[in-house]
C-alpha positions as CSV (number, residue, x, y, z in Angstrom):
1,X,0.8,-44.6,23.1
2,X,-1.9,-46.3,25.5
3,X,-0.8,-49.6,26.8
4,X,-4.0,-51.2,25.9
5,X,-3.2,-50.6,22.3
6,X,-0.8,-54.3,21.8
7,X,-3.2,-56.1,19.9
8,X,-2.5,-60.2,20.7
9,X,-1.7,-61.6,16.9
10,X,-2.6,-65.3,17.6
11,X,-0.3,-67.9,18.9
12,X,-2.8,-70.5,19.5
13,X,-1.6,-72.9,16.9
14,X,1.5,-71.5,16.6
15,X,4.7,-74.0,16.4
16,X,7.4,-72.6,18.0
17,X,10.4,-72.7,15.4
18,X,12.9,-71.2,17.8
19,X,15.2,-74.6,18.1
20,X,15.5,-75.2,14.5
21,X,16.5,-71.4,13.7
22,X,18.9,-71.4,16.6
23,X,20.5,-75.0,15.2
24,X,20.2,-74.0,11.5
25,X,20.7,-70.3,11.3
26,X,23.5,-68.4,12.6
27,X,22.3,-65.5,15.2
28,X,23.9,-62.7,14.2
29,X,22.3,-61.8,10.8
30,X,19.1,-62.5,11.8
31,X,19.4,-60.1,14.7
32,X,21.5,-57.7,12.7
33,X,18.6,-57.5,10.0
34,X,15.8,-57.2,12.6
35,X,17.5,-54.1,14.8
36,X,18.5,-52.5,11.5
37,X,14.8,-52.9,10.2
38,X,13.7,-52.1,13.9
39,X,15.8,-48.6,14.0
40,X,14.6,-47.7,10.6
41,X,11.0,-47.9,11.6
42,X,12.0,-45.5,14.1
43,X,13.2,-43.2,12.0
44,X,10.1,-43.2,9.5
45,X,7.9,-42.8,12.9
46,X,9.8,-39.9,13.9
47,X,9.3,-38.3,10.1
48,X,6.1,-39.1,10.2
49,X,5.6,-37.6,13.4
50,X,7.5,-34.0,11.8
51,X,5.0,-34.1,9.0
52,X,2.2,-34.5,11.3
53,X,3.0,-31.3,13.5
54,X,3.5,-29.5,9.7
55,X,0.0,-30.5,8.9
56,X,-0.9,-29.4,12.1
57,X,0.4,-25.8,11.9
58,X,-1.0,-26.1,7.9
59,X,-4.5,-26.8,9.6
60,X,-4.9,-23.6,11.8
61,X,-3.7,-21.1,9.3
62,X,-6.2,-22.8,7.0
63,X,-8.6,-22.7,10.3
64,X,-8.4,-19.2,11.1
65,X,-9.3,-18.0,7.2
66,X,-11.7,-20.4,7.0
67,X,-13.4,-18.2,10.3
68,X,-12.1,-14.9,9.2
69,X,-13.8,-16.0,5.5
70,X,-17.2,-17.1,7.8
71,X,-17.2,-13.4,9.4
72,X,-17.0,-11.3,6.4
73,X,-19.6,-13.5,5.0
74,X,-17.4,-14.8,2.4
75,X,-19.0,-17.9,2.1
76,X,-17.2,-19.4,-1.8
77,X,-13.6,-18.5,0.3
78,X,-14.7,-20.2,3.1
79,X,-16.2,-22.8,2.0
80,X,-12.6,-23.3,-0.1
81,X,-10.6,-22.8,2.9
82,X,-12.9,-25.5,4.7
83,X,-12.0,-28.4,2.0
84,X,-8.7,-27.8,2.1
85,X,-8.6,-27.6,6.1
86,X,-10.7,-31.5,5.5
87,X,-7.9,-32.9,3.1
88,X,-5.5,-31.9,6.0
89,X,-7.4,-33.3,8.3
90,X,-7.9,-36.5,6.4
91,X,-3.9,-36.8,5.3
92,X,-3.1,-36.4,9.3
93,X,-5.1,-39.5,10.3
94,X,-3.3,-41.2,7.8
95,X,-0.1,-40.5,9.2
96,X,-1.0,-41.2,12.8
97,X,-2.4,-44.6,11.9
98,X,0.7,-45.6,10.0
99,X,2.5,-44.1,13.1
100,X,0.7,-46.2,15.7
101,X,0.5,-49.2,13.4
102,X,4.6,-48.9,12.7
103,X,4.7,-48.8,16.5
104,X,2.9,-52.1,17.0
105,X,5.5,-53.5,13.8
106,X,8.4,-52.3,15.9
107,X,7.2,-54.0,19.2
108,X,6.3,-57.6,17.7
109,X,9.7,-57.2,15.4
110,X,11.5,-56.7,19.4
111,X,10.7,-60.5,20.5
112,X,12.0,-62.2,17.0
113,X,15.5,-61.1,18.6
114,X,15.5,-63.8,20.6
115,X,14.6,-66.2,17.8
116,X,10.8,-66.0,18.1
117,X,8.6,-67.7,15.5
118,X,9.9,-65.6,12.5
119,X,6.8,-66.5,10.5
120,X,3.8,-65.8,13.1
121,X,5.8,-62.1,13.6
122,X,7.3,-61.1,11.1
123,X,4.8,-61.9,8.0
124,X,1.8,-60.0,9.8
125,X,4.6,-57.5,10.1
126,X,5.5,-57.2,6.6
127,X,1.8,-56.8,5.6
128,X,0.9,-54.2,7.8
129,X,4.4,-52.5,6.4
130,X,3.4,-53.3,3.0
131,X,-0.3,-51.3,3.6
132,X,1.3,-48.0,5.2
133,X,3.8,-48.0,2.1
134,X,0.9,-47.5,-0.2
135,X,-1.2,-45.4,2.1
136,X,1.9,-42.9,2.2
137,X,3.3,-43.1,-1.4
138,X,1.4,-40.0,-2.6
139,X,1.8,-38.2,0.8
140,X,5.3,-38.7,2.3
141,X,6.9,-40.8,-1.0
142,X,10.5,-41.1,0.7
143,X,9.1,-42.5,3.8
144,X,6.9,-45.0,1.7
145,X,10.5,-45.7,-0.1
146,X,12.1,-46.4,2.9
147,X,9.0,-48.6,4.1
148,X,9.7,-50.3,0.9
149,X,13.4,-51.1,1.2
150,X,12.9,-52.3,4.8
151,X,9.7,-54.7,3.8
152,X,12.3,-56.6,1.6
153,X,14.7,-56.9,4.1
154,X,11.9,-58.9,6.0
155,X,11.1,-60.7,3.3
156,X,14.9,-62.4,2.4
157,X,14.8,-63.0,6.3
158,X,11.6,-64.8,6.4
159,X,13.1,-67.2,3.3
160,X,16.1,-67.6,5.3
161,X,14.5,-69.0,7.5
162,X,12.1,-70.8,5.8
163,X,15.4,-72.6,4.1
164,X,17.3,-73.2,7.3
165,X,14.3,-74.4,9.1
166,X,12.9,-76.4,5.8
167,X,9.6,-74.3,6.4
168,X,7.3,-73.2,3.3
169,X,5.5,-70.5,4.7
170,X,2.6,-68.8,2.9
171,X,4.1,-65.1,1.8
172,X,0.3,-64.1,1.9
173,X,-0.6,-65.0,5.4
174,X,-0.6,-62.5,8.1
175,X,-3.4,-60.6,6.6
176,X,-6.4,-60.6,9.3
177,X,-3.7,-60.1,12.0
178,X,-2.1,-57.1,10.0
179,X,-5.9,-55.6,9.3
180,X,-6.8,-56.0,12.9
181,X,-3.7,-53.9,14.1
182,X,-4.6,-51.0,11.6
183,X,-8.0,-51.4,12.5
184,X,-7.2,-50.4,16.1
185,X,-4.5,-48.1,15.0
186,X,-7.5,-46.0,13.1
187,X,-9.6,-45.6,15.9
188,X,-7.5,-44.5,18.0
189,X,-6.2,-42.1,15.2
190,X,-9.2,-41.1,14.8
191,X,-9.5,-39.8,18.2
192,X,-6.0,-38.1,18.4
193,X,-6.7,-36.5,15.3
194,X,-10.0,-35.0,16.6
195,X,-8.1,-33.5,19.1
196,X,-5.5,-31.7,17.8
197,X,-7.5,-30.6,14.8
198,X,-11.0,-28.5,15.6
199,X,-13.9,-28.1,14.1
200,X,-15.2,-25.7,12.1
201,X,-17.7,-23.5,13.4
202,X,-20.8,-24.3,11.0
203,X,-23.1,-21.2,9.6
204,X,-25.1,-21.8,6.7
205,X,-24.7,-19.9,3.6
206,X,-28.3,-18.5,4.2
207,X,-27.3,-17.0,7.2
208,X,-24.8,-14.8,5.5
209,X,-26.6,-14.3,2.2
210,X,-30.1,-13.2,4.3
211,X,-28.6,-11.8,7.8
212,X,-31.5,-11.1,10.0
């Protein structure tokens, strides 16, 4: 993924909390909870990224019917075999911008290791989580499952925390961070998807009803 996609969550007012967790909290479940959450992101991206090559291969049988349908002036089955060959099209970018924004979750979930500021990461983190689970639920429900099970592994950590470090931190925070991320992530989505899925040739129904 490009490099310039590592969107800055804020730290301006940030207060680093990495002193009290270390005196407070014990290292090793903390750590033990973040890789486990970390490797199952993983996994999910590398599903998601099988499901995405399926739709592609889904797309350009649909493709080529939809432009056998367009020469023998079928236009009702091509026009069906266009919609379908959209929905495709429209499920892919949703996978691809859960995958890039997942990437971004994986990366900021990396420097809580080291006892980083559990809130500032891992809340935004758990939002954007929270967002892709309901995105996928009707398309990929045992990756949305998954997403599920690990988002409440974040949250017990992030009360944990809050306990050990005597911190009551807003569960709902995180939210323009976590938008701006899977902003970015569709955009660039957007762009992959464009490539990897063409477009359908356009000829009006006219044409084939009144060839000249």
């Amino acid at each position: 993924m490009s490099k310039n996609f590592s969107t800055d969550w804020s730290r301006e007012k940030r207060v680093s909390m990495s002193g009290k967790i270390a005196n407070t909290m014990h290292p090793s479940p903390l750590r033990d909870k973040i890789t486990k959450t970390i490797y199952g992101i993983n996994m999910v991206q590398h599903k998601l990224e099988a499901s995405n090559q399926r739709m592609e291969q889904k797309h350009k049988t649909l493709f080529n019917k939809c432009v056998l349908a367009q020469q023998n002036k079928d236009a009702q089955t091509s026009i069906m075999y266009a919609n379908e060959c959209a929905q495709v099209k429209k499920i892919a970018q949703t996978m691809v911008t859960s995958q890039l924004a997942l990437e971004q979750v994986s990366l900021r979930l990396e420097t809580v290791q080291d006892f980083g500021d559990v809130a500032a990461e891992v809340m935004p983190a758990m939002k954007i989580m929270g967002i892709v689970q309901n995105r996928l639920s009707g398309i990929v429900p045992e990756v949305s499952r998954s997403l599920g099970t690990m988002t409440q592994t974040l949250d017990s950590l992030v009360l944990e925390a809050g306990e050990a470090t005597g911190q009551n931190w807003n569960v709902m925070s995180g939210g323009e961070d976590a938008e701006k991320v899977l902003a970015e992530a569709a955009i660039i989505a957007e762009k992959k998807v464009r490539e990897g899925f063409p477009e359908l040739p356009t000829t009006s129904t006219e044409e084939w009803t009144n060839p000249s």
